[in-house]
RODO-2510 file (C-alpha; in nm, 4 decimals, decimal comma):
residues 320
     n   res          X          Y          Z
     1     x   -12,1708    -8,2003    -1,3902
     2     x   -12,0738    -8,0597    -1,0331
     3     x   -12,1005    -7,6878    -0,9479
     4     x   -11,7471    -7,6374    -0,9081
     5     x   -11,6819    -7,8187    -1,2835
     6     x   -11,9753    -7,5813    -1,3648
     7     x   -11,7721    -7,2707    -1,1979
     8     x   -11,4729    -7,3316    -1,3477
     9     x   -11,6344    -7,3827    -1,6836
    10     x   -11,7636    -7,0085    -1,6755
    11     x   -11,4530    -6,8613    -1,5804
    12     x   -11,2872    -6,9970    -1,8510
    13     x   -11,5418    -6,9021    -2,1066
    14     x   -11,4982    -6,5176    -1,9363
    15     x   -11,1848    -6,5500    -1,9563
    16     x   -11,1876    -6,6435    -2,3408
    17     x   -11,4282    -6,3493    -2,4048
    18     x   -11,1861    -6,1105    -2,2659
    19     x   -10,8768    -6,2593    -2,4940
    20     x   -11,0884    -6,2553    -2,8259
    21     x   -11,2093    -5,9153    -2,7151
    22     x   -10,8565    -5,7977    -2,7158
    23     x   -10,8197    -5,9940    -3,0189
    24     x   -11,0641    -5,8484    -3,1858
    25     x   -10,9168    -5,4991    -3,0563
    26     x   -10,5545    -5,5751    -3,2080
    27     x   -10,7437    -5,6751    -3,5606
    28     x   -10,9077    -5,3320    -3,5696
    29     x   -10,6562    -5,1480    -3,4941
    30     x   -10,4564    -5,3327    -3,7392
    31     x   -10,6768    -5,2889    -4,0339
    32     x   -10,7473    -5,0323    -4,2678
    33     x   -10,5111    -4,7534    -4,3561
    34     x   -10,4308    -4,5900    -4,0597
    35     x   -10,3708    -4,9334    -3,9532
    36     x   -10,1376    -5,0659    -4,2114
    37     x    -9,8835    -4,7005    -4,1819
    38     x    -9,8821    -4,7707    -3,7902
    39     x    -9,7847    -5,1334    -3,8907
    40     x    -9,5482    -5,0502    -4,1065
    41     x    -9,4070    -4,7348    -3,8547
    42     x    -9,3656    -5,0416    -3,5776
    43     x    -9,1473    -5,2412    -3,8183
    44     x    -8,9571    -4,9896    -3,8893
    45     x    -8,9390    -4,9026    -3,5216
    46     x    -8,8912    -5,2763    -3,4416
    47     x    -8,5749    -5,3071    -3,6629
    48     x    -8,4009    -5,0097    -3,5093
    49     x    -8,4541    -5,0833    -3,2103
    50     x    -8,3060    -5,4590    -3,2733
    51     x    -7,9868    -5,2540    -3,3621
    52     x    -8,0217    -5,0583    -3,0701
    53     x    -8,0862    -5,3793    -2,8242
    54     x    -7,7514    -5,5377    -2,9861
    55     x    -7,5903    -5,2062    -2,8769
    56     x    -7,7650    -5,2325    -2,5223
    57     x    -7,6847    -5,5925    -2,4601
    58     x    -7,4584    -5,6204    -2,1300
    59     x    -7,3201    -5,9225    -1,9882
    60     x    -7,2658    -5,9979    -1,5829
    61     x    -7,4970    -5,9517    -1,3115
    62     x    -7,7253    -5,7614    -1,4765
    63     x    -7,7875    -5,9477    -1,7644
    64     x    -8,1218    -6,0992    -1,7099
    65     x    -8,2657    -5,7769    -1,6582
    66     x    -8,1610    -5,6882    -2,0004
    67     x    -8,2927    -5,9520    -2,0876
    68     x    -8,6029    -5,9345    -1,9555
    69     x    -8,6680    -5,5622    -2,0591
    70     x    -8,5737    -5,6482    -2,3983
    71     x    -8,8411    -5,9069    -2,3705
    72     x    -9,0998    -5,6935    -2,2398
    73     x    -9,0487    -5,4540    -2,4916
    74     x    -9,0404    -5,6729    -2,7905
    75     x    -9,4072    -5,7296    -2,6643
    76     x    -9,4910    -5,3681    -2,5954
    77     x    -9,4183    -5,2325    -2,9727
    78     x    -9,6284    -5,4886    -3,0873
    79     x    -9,9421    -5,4059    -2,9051
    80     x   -10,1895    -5,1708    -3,1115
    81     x   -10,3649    -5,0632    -2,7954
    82     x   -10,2004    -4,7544    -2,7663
    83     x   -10,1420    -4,4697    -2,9961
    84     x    -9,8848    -4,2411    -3,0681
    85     x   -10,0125    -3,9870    -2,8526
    86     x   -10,0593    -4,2187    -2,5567
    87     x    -9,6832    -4,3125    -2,6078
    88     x    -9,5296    -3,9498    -2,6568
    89     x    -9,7184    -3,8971    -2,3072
    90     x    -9,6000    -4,1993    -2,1166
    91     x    -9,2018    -4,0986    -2,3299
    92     x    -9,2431    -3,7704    -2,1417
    93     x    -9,3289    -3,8794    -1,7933
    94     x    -9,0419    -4,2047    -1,8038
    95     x    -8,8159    -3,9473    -1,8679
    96     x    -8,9390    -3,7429    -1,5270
    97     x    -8,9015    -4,0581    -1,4241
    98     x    -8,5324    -4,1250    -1,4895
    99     x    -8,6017    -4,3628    -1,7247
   100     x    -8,4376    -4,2581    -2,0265
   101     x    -8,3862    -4,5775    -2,2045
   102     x    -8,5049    -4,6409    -2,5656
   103     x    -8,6892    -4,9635    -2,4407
   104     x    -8,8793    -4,7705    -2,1196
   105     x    -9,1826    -4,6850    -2,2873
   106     x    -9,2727    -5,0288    -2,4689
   107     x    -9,1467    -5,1789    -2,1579
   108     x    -9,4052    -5,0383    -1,9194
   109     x    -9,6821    -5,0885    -2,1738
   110     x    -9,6240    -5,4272    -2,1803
   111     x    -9,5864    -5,4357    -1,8305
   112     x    -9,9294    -5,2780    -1,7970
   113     x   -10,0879    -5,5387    -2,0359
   114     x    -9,9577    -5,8631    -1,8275
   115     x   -10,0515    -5,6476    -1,5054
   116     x   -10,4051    -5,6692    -1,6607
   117     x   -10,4474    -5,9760    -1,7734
   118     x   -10,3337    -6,1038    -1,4220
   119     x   -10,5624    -5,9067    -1,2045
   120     x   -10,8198    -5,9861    -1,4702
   121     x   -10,7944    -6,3759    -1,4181
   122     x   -10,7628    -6,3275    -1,0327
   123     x   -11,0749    -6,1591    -1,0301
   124     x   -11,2283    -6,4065    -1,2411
   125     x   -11,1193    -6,7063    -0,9965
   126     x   -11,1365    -6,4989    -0,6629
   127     x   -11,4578    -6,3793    -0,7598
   128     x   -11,7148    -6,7026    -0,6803
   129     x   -11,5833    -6,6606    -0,2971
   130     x   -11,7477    -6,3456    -0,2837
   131     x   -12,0896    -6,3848    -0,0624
   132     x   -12,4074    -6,3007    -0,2055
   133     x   -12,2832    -6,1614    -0,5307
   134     x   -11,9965    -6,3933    -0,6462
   135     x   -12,2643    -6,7095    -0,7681
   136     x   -12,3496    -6,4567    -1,0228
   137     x   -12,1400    -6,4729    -1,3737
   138     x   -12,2473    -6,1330    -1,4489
   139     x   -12,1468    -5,9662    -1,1542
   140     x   -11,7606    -6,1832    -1,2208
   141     x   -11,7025    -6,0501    -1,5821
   142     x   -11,8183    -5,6809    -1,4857
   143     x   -11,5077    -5,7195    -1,2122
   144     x   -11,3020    -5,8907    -1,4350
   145     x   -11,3066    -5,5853    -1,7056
   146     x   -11,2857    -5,4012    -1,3608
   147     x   -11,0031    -5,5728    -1,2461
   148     x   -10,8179    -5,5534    -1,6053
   149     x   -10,8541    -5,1874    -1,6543
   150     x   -10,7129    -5,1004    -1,2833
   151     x   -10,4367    -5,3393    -1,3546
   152     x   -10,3539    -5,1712    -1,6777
   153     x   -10,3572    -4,8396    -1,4474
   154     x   -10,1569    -4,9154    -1,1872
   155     x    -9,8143    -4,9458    -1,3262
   156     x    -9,8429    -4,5560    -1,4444
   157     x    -9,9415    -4,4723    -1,1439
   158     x    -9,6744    -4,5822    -0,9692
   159     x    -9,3986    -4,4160    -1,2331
   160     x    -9,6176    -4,1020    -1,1217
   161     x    -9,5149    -4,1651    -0,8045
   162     x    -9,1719    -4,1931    -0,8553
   163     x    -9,1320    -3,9108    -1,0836
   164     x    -9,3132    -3,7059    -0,7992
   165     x    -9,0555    -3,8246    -0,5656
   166     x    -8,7913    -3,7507    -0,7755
   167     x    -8,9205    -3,3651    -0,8380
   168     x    -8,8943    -3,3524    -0,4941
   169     x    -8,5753    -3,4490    -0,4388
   170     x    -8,4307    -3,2229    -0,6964
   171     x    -8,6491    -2,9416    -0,5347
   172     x    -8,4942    -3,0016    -0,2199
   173     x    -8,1265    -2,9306    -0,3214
   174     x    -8,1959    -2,6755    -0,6307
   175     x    -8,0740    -2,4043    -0,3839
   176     x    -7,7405    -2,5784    -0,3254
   177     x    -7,7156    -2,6263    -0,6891
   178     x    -7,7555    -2,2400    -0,7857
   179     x    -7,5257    -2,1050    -0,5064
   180     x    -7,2320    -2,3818    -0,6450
   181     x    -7,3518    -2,2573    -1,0079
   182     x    -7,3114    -1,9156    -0,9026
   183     x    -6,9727    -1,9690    -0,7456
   184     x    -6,8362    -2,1542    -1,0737
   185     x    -6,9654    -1,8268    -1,2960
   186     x    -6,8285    -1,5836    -1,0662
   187     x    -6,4851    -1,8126    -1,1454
   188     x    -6,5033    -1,7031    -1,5145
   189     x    -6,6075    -2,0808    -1,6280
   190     x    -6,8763    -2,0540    -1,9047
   191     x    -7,2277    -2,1845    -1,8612
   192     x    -7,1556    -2,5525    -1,9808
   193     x    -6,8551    -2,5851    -1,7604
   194     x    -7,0470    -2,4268    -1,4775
   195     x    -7,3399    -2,6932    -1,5272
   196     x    -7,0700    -2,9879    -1,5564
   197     x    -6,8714    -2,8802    -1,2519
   198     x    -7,2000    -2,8721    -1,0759
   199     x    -7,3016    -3,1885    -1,2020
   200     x    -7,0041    -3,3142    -1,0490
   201     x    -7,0613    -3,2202    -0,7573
   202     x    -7,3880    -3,3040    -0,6827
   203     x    -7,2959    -3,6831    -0,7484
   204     x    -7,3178    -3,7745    -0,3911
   205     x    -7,5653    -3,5356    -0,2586
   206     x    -7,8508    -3,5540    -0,4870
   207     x    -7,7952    -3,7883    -0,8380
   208     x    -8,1088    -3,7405    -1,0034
   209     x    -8,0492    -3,3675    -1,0245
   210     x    -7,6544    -3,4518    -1,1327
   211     x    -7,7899    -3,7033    -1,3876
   212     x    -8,0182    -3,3805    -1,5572
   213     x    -7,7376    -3,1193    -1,5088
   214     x    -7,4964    -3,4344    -1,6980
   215     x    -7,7056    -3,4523    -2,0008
   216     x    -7,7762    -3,0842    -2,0291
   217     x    -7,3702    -3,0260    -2,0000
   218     x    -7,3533    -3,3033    -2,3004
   219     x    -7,6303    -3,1173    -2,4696
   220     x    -7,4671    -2,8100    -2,4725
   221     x    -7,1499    -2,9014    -2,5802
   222     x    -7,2522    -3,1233    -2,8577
   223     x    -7,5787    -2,9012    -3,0048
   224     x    -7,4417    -2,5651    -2,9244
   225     x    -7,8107    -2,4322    -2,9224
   226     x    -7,7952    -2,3544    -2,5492
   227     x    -8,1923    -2,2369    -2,5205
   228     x    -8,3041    -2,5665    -2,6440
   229     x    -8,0537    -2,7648    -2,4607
   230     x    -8,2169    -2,5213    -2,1403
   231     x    -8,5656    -2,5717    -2,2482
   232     x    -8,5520    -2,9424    -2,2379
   233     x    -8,4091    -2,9713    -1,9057
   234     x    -8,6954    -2,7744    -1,7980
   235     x    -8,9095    -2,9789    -2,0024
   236     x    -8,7654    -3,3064    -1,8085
   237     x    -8,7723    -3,2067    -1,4526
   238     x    -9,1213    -3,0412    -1,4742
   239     x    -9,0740    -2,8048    -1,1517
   240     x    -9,1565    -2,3899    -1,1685
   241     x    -8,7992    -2,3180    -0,9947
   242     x    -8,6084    -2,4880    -1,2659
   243     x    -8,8557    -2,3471    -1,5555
   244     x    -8,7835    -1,9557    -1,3819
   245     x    -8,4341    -2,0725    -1,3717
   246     x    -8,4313    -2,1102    -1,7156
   247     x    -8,6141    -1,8151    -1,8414
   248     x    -8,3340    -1,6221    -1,6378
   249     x    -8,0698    -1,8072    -1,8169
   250     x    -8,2184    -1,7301    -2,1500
   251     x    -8,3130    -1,4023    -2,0785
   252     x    -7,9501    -1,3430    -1,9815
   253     x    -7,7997    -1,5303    -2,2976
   254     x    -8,0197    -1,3075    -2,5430
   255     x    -7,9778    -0,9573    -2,3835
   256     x    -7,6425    -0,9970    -2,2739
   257     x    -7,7091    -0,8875    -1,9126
   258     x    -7,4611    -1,0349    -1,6236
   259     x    -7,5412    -1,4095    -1,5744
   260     x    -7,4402    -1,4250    -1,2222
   261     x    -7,6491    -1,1110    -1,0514
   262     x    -7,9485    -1,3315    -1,2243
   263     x    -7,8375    -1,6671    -1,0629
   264     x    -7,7595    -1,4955    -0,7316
   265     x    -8,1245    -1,3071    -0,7220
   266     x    -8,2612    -1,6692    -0,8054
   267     x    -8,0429    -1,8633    -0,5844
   268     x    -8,1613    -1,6256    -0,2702
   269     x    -8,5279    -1,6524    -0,3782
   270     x    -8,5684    -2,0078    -0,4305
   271     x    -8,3847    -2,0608    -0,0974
   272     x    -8,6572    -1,8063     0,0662
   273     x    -8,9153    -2,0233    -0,0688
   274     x    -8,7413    -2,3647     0,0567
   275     x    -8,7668    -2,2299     0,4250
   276     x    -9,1003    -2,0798     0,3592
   277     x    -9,1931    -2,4517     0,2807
   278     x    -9,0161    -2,5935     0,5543
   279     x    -9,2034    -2,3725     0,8127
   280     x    -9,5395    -2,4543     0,6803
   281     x    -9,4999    -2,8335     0,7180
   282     x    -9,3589    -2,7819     1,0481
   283     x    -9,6716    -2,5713     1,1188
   284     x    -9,9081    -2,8449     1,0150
   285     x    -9,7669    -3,0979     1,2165
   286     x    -9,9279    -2,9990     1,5217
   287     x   -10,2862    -3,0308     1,3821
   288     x   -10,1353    -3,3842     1,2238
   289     x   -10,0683    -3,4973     1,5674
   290     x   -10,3829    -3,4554     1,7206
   291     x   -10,5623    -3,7690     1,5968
   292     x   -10,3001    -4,0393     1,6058
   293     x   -10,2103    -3,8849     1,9930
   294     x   -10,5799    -3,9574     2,0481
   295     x   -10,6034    -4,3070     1,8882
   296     x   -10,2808    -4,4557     2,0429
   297     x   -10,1459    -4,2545     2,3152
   298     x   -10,4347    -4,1347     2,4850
   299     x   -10,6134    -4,4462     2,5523
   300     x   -10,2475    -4,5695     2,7486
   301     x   -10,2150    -4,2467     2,9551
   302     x   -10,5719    -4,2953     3,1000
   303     x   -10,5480    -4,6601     3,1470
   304     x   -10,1726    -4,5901     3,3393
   305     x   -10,3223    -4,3029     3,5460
   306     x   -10,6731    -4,4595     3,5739
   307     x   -10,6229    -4,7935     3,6288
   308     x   -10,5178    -4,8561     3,9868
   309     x   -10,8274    -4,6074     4,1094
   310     x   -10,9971    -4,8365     3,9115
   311     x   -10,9146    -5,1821     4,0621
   312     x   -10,8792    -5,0356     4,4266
   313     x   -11,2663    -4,9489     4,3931
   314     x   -11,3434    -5,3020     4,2530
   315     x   -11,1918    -5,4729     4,5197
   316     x   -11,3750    -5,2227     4,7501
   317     x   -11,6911    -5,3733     4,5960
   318     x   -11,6144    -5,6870     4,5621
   319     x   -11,5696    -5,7133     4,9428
   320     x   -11,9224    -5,5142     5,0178
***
């Protein structure tokens, strides 16, 4: 048998202990009480959400990506890998994320298994080209389990990312937002119809912060409790201006103080504290500048400046 028959022959055996490890995985997690209840909680989740899906289904240009979500989800709630808790979590930041979907979460999971399993296999069959230490099947399946747990990590990091982007954003025209929500209480309008004409108007300027002010409009007129409708707009966007935003609003509500005097304070504070920000990255980009002005531009201002000197005095000695 030739080495390469031989290398290939171990990378499929690693790559068979890795599926009947996750095999064996799904089969404990399956079995035994706690098992059979989260079992039976998936089917029960499962046939909902086949309701839901039928609901969801939209035709046209966009319908292989329904498609494909629904897809990816199908194999998300069927993975035992992750708890309840773990889900609630990863529920809580899709939503920071803008994903609001009833498919996001068992969507991403899944997404993070295949991610896994792929880097998994390409570090089982990139791994041999690796000098010194790749000849060694050891050294493969400890990168392989490697490679398979940063692929399952990846995919939450980058909805981190964009969530963290999108806090930003929203950060970034909050103070716009209170001065128009101050203007539309000064008009008489109520806080719902305040939050909905604001909504409104941020469409074109800054969408994820419409899209929060949208649902918490709907919230309010549909629930009528206005502190939890308040709290879970806090709860979604995650950032301390909205969360002292709402404690004013609440505070407000329940002790019957003037709404606008509260928005107005909060509206000039929060824009303090937006050029307070501004100024300090303007004041660190100075000390930014230093390094790449040494690495790039630098080495081209000496060679313009230096450079004749330099081949005048090599001609010079050339000619000696």
């Amino acid at each position: 048998m030739s080495h390469d028959s031989i290398e290939t022959l171990i990378n499929l055996l690693m790559l068979s202990a890795l599926f009947a490890g996750l095999a064996l995985l799904w089969a404990t997690k399956r079995g035994g009480r706690r098992g059979r209840i989260a079992d039976r909680a998936r089917q029960v989740a499962l046939t909902q959400r086949a309701a839901i899906v039928q609901i969801e289904e939209v035709d046209g240009p966009g319908g292989w990506r329904t498609r494909l979500v629904q897809r990816l989800a199908r194999i998300g709630d069927r993975l035992p890998l992750f708890d309840t808790k773990y889900r609630l979590k990863l529920r809580k930041e899709m939503a920071r994320s803008g994903y609001r979907s009833s498919l996001a979460v068992s969507a991403l999971l899944a997404v993070k298994f295949v991610v896994g399993l792929v880097c998994a296999a390409l570090a089982v069959m990139l791994g041999s080209g690796i000098p010194m230490i790749g000849q060694y099947p050891a050294v493969r399946g400890a990168m392989m389990l490697m490679a398979f747990i940063v692929g399952m990590i990846i995919p939450e990091y980058i909805v981190a990312f964009r969530a963290s982007r999108r806090r930003k954003k929203m950060a970034g025209c909050l103070p716009d937002a209170l001065d128009l929500l101050v203007i539309c209480t000064n008009a008489g309008n109520s806080l719902g119809v305040s939050i909905r004409r604001v909504a409104d108007e941020l469409k074109t300027i800054c969408p994820p912060l419409s899209e929060e002010f949208s649902l918490t409009a709907d919230e309010l007129k549909l629930s009528g409790d206005s502190t939890r409708a308040l709290q879970a707009l806090a709860e979604r966007i995650d950032l301390p201006s909205i969360r002292a935003l709402i404690s004013t609003l609440v505070q407000s509500m329940r002790y019957g103080t003037p709404i606008t005097q509260a928005l107005r304070t909060l509206s000039r504070t929060e824009r303090l504290a937006h050029i307070v920000m501004l100024e300090e990255k303007a004041a660190k980009l100075a000390p930014k500048m230093v390094v790449p002005m040494m690495l790039f531009i630098l080495p081209a201002v000496v060679v313009i400046s230096a450079g004749p000197a330099i081949l005048q005095l090599m001609d010079v000695l050339s000619k000696q």
